[in-house]
C-alpha positions as CSV (number, residue, x, y, z in Angstrom):
1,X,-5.2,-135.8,124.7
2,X,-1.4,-136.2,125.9
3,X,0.0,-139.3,124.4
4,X,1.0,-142.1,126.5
5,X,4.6,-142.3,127.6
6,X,6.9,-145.3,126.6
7,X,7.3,-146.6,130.4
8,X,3.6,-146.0,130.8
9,X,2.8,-148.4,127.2
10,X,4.9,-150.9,128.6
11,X,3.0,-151.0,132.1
12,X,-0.1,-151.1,130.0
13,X,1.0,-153.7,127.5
14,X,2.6,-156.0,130.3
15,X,-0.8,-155.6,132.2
16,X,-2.9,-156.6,129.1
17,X,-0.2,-159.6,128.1
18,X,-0.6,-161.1,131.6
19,X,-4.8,-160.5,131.5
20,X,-5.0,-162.3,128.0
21,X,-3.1,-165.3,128.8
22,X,-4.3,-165.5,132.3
23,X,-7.9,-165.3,130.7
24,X,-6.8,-168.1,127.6
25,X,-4.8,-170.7,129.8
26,X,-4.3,-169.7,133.5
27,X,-1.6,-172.7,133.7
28,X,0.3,-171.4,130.3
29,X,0.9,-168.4,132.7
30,X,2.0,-169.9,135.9
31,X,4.0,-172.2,133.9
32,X,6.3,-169.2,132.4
33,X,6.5,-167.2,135.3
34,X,7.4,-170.3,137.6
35,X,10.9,-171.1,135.9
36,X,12.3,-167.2,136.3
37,X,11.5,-167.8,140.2
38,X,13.1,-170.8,140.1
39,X,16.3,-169.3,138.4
40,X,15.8,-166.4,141.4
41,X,16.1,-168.8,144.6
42,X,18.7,-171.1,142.4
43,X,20.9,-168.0,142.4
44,X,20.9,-167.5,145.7
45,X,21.7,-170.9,146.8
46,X,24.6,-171.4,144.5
47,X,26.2,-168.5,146.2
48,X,25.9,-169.7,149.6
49,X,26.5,-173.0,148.9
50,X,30.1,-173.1,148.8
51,X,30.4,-171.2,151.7
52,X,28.5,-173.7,153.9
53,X,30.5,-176.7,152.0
54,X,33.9,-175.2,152.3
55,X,33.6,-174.0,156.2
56,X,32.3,-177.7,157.0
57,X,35.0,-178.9,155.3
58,X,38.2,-176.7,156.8
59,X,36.1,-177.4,160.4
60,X,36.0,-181.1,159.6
61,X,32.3,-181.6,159.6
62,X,32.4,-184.1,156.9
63,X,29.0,-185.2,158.0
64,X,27.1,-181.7,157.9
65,X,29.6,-181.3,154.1
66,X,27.5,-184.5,152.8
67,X,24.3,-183.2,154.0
68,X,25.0,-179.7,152.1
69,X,26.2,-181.8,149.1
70,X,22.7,-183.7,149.4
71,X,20.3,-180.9,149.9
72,X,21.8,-178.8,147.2
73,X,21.6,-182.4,144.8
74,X,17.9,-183.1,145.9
75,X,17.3,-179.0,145.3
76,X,18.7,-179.5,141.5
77,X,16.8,-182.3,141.2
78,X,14.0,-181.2,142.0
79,X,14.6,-177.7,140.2
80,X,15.7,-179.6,137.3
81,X,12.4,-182.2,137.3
82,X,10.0,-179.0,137.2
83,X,11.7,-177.0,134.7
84,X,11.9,-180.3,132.5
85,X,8.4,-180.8,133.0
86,X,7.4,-177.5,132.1
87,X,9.5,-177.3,128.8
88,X,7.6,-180.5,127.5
89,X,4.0,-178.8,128.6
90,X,4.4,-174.9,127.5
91,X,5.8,-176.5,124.1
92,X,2.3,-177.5,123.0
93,X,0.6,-174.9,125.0
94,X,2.8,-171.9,124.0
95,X,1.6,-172.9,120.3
96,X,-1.9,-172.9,121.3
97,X,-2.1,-169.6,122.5
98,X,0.0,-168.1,119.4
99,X,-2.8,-169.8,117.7
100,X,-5.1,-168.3,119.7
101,X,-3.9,-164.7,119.1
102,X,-3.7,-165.4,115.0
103,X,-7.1,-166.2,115.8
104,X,-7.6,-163.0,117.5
105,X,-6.0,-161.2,114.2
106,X,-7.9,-162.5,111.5
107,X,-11.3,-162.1,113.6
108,X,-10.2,-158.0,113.7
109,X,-9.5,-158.1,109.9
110,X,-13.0,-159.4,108.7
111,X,-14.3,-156.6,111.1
112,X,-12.7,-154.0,108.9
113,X,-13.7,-152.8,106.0
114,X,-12.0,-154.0,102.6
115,X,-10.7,-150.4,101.7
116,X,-9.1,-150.0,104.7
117,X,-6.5,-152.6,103.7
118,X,-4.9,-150.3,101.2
119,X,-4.1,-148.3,103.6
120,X,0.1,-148.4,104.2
121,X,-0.2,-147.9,107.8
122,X,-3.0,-150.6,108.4
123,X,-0.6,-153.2,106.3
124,X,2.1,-152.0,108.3
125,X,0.5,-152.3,111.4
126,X,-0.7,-156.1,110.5
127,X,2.5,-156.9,109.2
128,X,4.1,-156.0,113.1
129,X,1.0,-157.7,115.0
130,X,1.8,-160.8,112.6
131,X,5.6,-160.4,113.6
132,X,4.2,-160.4,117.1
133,X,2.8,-163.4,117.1
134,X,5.2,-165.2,115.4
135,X,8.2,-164.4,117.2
136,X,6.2,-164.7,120.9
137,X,6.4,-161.4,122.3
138,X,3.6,-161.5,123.9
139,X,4.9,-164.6,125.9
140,X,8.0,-162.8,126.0
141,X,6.8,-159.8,128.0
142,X,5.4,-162.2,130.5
143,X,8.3,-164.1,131.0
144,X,10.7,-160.9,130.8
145,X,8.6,-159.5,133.7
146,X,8.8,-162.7,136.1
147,X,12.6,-163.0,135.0
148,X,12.8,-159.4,136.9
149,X,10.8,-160.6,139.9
150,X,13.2,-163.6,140.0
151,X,16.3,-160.8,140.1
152,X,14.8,-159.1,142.6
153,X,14.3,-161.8,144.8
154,X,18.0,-162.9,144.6
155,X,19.2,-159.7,144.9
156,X,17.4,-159.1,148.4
157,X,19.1,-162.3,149.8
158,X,22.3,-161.2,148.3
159,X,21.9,-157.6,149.6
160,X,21.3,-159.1,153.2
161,X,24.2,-161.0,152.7
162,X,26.6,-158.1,151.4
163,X,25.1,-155.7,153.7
164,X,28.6,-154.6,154.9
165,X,29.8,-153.9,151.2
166,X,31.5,-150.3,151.2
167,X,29.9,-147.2,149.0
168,X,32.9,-147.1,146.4
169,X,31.8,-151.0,145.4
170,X,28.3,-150.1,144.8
171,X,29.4,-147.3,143.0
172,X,31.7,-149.3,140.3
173,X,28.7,-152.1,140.3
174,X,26.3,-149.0,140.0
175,X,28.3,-147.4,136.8
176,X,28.4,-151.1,135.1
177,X,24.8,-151.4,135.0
178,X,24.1,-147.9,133.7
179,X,26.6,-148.9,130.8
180,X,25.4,-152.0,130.2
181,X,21.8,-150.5,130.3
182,X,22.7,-147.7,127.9
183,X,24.4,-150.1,125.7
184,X,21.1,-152.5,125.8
185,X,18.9,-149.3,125.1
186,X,21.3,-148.3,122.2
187,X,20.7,-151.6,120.7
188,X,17.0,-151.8,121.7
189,X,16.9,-148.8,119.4
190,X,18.9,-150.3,116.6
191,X,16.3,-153.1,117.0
192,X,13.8,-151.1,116.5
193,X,15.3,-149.0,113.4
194,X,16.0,-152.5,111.7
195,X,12.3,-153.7,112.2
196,X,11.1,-150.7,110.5
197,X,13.8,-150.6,107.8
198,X,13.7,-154.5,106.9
199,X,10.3,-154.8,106.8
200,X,9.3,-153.3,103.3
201,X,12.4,-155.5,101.7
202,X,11.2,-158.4,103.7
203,X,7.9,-158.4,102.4
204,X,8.4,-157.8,99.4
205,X,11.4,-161.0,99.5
206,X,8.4,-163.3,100.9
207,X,6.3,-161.9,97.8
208,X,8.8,-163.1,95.5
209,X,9.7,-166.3,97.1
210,X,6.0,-167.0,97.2
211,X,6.2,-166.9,93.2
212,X,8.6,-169.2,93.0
213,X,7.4,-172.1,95.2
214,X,4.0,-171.8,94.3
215,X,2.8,-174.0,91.7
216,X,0.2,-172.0,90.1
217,X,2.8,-169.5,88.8
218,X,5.0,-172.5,87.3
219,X,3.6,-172.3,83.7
220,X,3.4,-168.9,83.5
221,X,7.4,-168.4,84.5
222,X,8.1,-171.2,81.8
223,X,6.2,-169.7,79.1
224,X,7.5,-166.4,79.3
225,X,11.4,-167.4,80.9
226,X,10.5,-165.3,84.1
227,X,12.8,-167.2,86.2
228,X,15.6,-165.4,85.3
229,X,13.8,-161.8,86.0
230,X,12.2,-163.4,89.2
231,X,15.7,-165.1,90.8
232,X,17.3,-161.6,90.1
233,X,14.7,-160.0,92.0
234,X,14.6,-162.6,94.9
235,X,18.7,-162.1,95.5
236,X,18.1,-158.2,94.9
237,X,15.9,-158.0,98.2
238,X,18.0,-161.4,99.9
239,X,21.0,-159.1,99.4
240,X,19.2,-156.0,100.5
241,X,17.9,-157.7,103.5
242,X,21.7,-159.2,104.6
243,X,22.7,-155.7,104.1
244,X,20.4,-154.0,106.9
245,X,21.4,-157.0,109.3
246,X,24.7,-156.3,108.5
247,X,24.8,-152.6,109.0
248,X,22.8,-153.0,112.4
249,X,25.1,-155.9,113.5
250,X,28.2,-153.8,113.2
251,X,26.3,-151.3,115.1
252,X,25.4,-153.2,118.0
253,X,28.7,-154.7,117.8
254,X,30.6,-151.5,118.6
255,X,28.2,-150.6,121.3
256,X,28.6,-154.3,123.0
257,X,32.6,-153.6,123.4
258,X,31.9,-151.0,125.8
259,X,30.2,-153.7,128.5
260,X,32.6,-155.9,127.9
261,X,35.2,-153.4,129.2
262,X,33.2,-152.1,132.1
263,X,32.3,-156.8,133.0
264,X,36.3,-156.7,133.0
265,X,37.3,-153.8,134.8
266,X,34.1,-155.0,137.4
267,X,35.9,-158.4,137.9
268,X,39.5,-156.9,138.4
269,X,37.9,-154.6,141.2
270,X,35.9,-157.4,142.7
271,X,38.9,-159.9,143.3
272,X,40.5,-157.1,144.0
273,X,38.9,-156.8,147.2
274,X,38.3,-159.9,148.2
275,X,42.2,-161.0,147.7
276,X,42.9,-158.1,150.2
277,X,40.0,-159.1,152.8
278,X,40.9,-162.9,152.8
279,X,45.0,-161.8,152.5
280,X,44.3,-159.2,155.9
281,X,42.3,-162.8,157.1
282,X,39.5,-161.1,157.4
283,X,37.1,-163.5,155.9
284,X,37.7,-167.6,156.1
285,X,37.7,-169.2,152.3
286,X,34.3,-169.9,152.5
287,X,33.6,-166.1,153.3
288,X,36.3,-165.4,150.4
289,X,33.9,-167.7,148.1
290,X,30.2,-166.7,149.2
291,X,31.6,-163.1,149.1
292,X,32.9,-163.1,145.6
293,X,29.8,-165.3,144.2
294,X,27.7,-162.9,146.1
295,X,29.1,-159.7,144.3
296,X,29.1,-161.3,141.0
297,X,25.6,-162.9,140.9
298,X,24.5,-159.2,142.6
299,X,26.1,-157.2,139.4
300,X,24.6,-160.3,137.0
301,X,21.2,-159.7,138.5
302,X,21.1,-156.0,138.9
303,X,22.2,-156.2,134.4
304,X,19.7,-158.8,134.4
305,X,16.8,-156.4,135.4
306,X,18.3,-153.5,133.3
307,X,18.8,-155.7,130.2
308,X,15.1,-157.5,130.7
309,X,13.4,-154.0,131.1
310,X,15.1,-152.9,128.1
311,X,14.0,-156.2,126.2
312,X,10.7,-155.3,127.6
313,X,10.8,-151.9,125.6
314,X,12.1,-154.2,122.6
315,X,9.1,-156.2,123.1
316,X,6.6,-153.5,123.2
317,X,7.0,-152.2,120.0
318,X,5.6,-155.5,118.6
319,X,3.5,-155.6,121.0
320,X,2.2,-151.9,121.1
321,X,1.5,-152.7,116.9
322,X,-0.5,-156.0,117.9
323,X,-2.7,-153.9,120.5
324,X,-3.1,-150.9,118.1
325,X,-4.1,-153.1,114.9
326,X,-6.8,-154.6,117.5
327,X,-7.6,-151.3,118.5
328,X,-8.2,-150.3,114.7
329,X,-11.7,-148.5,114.4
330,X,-13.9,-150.9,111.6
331,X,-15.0,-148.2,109.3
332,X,-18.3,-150.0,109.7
333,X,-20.8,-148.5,112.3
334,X,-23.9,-149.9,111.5
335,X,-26.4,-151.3,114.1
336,X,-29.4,-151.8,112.7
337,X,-29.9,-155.3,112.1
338,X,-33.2,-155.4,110.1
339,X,-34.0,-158.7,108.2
340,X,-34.8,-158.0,104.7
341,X,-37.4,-159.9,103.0
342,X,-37.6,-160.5,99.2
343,X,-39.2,-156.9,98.8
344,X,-36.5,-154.4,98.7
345,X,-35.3,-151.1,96.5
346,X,-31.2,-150.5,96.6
347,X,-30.6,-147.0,95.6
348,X,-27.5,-145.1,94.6
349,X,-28.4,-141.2,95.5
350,X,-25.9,-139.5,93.5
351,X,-22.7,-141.7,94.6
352,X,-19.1,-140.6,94.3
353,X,-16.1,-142.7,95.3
354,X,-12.2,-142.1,94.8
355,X,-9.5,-145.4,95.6
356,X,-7.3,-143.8,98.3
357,X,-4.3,-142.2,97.2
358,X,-6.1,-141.4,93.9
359,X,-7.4,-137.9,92.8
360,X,-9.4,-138.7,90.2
361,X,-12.9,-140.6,91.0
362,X,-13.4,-144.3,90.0
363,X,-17.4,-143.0,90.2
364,X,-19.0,-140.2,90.0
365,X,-22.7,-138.9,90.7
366,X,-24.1,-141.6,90.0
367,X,-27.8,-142.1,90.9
368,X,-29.7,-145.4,89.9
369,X,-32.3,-147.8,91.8
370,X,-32.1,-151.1,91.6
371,X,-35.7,-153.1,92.5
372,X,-36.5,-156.5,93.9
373,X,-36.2,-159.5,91.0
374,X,-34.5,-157.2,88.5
375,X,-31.5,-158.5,86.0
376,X,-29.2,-155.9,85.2
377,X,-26.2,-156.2,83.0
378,X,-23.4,-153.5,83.9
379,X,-21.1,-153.0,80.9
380,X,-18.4,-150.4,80.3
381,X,-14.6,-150.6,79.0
382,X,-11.9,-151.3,81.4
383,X,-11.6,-148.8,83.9
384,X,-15.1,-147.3,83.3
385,X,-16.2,-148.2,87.2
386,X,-18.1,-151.7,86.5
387,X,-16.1,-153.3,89.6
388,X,-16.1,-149.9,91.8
389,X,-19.8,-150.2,91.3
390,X,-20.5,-153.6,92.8
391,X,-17.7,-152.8,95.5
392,X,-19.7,-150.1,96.6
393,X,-23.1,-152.0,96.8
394,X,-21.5,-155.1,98.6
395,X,-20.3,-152.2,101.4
396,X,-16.5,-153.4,100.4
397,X,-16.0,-149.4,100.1
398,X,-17.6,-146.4,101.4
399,X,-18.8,-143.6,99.0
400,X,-17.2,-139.7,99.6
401,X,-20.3,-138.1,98.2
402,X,-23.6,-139.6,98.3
403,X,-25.8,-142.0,100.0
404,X,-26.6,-145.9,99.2
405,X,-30.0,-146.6,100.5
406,X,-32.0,-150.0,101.3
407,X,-35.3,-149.6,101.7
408,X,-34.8,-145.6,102.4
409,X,-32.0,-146.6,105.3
410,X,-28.6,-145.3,104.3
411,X,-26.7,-148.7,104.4
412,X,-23.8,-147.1,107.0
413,X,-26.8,-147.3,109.6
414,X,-27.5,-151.0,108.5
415,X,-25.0,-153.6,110.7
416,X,-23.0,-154.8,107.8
417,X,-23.4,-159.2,109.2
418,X,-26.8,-158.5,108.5
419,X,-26.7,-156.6,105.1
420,X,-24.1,-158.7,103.7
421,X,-26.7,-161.7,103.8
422,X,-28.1,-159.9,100.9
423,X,-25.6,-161.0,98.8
424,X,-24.1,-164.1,97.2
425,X,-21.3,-163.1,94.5
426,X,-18.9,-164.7,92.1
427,X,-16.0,-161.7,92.0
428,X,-13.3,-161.2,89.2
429,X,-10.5,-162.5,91.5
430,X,-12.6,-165.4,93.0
431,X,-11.0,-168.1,95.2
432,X,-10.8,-171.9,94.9
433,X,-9.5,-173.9,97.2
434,X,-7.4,-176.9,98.2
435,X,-9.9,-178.4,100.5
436,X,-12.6,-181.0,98.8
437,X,-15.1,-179.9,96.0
438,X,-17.8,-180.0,99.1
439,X,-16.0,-177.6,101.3
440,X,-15.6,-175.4,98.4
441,X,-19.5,-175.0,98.2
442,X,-20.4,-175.4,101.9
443,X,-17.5,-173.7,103.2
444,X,-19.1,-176.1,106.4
445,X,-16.5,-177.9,108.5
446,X,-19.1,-181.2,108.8
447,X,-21.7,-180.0,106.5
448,X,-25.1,-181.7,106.9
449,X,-26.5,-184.5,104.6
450,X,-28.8,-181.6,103.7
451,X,-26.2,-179.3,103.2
452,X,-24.5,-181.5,100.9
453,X,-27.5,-182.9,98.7
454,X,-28.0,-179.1,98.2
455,X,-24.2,-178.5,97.4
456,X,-24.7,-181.3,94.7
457,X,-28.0,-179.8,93.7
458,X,-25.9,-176.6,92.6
459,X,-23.6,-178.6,90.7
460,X,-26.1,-180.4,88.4
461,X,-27.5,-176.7,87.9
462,X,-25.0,-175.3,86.4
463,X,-23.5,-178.1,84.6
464,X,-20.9,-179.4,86.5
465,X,-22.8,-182.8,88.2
466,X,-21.7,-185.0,85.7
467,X,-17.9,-184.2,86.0
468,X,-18.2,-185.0,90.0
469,X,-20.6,-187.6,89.8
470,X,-17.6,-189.0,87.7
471,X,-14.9,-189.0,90.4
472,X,-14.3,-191.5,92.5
473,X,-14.9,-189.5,95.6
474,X,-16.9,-187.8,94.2
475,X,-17.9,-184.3,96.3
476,X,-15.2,-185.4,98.5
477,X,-12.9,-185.4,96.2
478,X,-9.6,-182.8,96.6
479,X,-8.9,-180.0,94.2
480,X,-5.2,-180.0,93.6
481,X,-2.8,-182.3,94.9
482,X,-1.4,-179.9,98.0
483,X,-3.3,-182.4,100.7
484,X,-4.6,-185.4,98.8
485,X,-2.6,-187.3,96.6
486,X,-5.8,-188.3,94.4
487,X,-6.8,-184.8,94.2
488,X,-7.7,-183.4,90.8
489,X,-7.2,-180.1,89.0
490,X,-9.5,-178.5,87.3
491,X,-10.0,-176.8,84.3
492,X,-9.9,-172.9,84.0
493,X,-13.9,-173.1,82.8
494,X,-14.8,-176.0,85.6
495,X,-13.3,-173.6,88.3
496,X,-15.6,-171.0,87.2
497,X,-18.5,-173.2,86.8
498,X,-17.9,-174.2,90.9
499,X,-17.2,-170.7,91.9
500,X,-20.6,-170.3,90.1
501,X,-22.4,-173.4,92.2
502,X,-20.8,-171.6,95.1
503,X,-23.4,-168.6,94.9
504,X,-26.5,-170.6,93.9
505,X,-25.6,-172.7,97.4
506,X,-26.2,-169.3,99.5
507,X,-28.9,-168.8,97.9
508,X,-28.9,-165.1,98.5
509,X,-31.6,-162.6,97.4
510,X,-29.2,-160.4,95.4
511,X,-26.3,-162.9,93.0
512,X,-23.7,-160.9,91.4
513,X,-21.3,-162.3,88.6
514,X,-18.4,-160.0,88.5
515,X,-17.0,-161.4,85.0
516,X,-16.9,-164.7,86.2
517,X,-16.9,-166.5,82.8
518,X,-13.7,-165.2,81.0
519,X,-12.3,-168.5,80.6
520,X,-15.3,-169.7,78.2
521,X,-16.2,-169.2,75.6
522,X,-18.9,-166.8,73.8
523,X,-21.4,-169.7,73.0
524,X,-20.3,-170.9,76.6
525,X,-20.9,-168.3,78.4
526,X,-24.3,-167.2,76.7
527,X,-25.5,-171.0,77.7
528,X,-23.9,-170.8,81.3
529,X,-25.8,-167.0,81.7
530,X,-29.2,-168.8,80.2
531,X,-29.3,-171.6,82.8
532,X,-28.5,-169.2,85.7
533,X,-31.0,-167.3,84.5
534,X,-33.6,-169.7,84.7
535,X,-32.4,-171.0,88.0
536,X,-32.5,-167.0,89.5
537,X,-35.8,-166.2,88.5
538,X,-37.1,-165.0,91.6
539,X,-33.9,-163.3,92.4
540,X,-31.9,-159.9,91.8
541,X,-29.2,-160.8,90.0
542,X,-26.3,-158.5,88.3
543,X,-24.2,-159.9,85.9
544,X,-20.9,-157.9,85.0
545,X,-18.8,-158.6,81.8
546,X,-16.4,-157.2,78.6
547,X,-18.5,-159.5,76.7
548,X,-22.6,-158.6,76.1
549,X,-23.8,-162.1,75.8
550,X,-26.0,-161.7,79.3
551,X,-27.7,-158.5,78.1
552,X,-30.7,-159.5,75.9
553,X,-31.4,-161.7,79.1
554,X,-31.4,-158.5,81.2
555,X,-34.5,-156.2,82.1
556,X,-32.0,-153.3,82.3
557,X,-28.4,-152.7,81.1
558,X,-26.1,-150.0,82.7
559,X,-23.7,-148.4,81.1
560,X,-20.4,-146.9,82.6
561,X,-17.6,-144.7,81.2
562,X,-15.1,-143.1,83.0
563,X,-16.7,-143.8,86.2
564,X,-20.4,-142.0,85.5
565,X,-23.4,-143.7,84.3
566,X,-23.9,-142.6,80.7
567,X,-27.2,-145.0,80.1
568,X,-29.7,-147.1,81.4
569,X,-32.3,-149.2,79.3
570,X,-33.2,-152.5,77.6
571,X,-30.8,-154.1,75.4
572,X,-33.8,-152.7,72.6
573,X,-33.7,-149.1,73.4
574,X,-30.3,-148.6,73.8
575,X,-29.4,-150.2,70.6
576,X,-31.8,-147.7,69.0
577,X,-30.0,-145.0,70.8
578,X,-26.9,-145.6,69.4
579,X,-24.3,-144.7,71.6
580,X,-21.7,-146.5,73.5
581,X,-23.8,-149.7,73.9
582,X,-24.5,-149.9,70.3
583,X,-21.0,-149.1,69.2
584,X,-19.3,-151.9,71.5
585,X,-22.3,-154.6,70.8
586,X,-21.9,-154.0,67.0
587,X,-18.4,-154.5,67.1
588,X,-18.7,-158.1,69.6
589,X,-21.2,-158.9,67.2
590,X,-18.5,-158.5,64.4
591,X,-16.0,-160.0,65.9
592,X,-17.6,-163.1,67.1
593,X,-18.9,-163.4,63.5
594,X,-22.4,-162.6,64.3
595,X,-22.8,-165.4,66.8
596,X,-23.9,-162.9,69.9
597,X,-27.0,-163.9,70.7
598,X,-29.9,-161.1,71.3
């Protein structure tokens, strides 16, 4: 398929600009395209309007002068009134829409699949389409294409108006806007080359000025004296950021001298030729005037149209990376939408899976069934495939070899809203946050008196009702201080234990506890693994950790190393098999002084 051309994704991306802000706020849209035709008829009176004033004047038609003087005050007036009134209303409007289209951004990102984040181009992509919103360019390209209409319009009644002006002017007014265009397209290009060059330093500044604002990283830079290491790195990438600006300034510098010779030598040839017209008295002083505002405004307008196309190509890029992120194909193609009762089998039919980038596989062949009700405990050493394993069955990732099947139905067939209900999990680099301890189990913007009893109902099961009930506000109570100056902070083990209350509240068939007890301790955890236990026993529930207190309370354990599944039993008969299992439960048992339970 040939590939569009540049002028032919700008027609496209203009066309889809105007469609989704006509479609969001019809009024945001006449509202930026009103002022640019404003600006287009204003033009054209301020260059006839000294002509008028001055020949009323020299005739001695003071009273037709005043009424000229009057019109053009009650035209600016008016002009100045509507463009007044439209800055105060596209303020709060133009905010709404950019809202609207970071709106439109994260919708496309939960619609991809996880993997397909750690992709560079998809980051890079979604780091431009963030860039696009932020700095308007999708506003821009509206308001870039009216300001050309507006040209265009003042440019006709000027061209009427200098419709006597010889060849050799429209030549010289012809060669200044090529260089002037050639000089916008040169730094268009620049612009371009800078976007793409800053943006791996610039994200990797924000990443290291993010470290050192955020509190959560505070104790961890004063323990270890990281500010030092950190503050070198932050002026590393300022300095390397100031040095691309500075190299592309200098650039576009040198390439800006060359309009402002061409604007000069224009003027010269302009006056030029007025001076002889009005010196020959061929043209009165109000000719002289109108004539010389005419050409100027004509050659300002006619750059205006070059340098607002070129700004339009500027545009595109940011805008071309918005379209193509939302263009990005989900990697999910699942349509079945089949509800799954509490009878179900999961298999793995000999399931491999690589990270991208990597050669070697994170899991390999590995085939295992998984029934309705079971406890399984998946244990391994780091890097064995633990994580990769419950990525794969939560459809984060999708396998290279094999097959994951619900039911018989390969889960790619399966629409993924509808499989994901299977599923409530706590994952190693779980979330809590700075909304109220309600809204951290809900996740519901007015959550029913239902809603919350059951909330609170999770909290008393695993432990942590008496430490709300406690609170002055209770459920409503904010974690951290970041919004609520009474908010609280909670302990390494408490955030677990909500993170925890979190899964029981979905209430989901399948529960999966990715290691979410490392803050606690052995005895801890075994208690913490009991009660949820008791509180899943009608559910499916896999519980991953280093430690091997949840095993004995398992029907199965699985056992990874180097991403393949080496066993697969009771805690019983794979003690009495002696391998792996058995050499890393004797030595917890050791080490915790024989306190392992099982």
């Amino acid at each position: 398929m040939k590939k569009n051309t540049i002028p032919t994704k700008v027609i496209r991306n203009v066309i889809y600009a105007v469609r989704l802000v006509w479609t969001y706020d019809r009024l945001l849209f006449f509202l930026r395209a009103l002022p640019q035709l404003i600006d287009g008829i204003n033009a054209l009176v301020i260059v006839v309007l000294p002509k008028l004033l001055l020949d009323s004047l020299i005739d001695g038609r003071f009273e037709h002068a005043i009424g000229v003087v009057i019109a053009f005050a009650c035209w600016e007036l008016l002009a100045s009134i509507i463009k007044a009134a439209i800055m105060r209303s596209t303020a709060v409007r133009d905010t709404q829409f950019q809202e609207h289209l970071g709106q439109k951004l994260f919708n496309k990102m939960i619609q991809l699949r996880h993997e397909q984040f750690e992709s560079p181009e998809l980051h890079e992509k979604y780091e431009f389409a963030n860039k696009c919103v932020s700095e308007g360019d999708m506003l821009s390209f509206i308001t870039s294409s009216m300001a050309i209409v507006g040209s265009i319009i003042t440019i006709s009644g000027i061209g009427y108006i200098l419709s006597d002006l010889p060849w050799w002017i429209l030549t010289i007014l012809a060669l200044v806007v090529i260089v002037n265009t050639l000089v916008n397209i040169a730094s268009k290009n620049y612009y371009v080359e800078q976007m793409e060059e800053e943006t791996p330093t610039e994200r990797r500044l924000y990443y290291t000025r993010g470290r050192l604002r955020r509190i959560e990283y505070a104790k961890e830079i004063r323990a270890f004296d990281l500010s030092s290491f950190i503050s070198e790195k932050y002026c590393q990438y300022v300095e390397g950021l100031f040095n691309i600006f500075g190299k592309y300034d200098k650039k576009s510098t040198n390439a800006l001298r060359w309009t402002i010779i061409a604007a000069k030598v224009q003027m010269f040839v302009f006056y030029a030729y007025n001076i002889v017209h009005f010196a020959r008295k061929l043209w009165t002083v109000g000719t002289f005037s109108m004539n010389m505002s005419a050409m100027l405004q004509l050659s300002s307008s006619a750059n205006s149209i070059a340098s607002e196309v070129v700004s339009m190509g500027r545009q595109n890029v940011l805008v071309d990376r918005f379209l193509s992120f939302l263009e990005t194909p989900s990697t999910y193609t699942g349509r079945l939408n089949t509800q799954y009762e509490d009878d179900f089998v999961i298999e793995f039919d000999n399931v491999s899976f690589r990270y991208p980038g990597q050669e070697s596989y994170a899991l390999k062949d590995v085939t295992i069934k998984i029934n309705a009700g079971e406890k399984l405990s998946i244990v391994g050493l780091n890097g064995a495939g633990k994580t990769t394993f419950v990525s794969l069955l939560l459809g984060l990732y999708k396998p290279q070899k094999g097959r994951i099947l619900l039911n018989g139905q390969d889960i790619e067939d399966i629409d993924y809203k509808a499989y994901s209900k299977l599923f409530s999990a706590v994952m190693q680099d779980y979330q809590v946050y700075a909304f109220t301890i309600r809204d951290n189990i809900t996740f519901a913007s007015e959550p029913t008196a239902v809603e919350t009893q059951k909330a609170l109902d999770a909290l008393d099961k695993i432990g942590l009702g008496k430490v709300v009930n406690g609170l002055p506000e209770r459920e409503n109570t904010y974690i951290t201080e970041r919004f609520n100056e009474s908010g609280i902070r909670l302990s390494g083990g408490e955030d677990q234990r909500l993170a925890i209350a979190r899964t029981l509240y979905q209430n989901a068939p399948i529960m999966i506890l990715d290691e979410p007890t490392s803050a606690l301790s052995p005895q801890s955890e075994y208690d913490i693994y009991n009660r949820f236990s008791e509180i899943t026993q009608d559910k499916t529930v896999l519980y991953i950790s280093h430690r091997l207190s949840s095993c004995s309370l398992c029907d199965r354990i699985l056992v990874f190393d180097e991403g393949e599944l080496i066993e697969n039993g009771s805690h019983d008969e794979l003690i009495k098999s002696k391998r792996l299992y058995a050499e890393m439960y004797s030595k917890q048992y050791e080490l915790y002084g024989g306190t392992l339970n099982g």
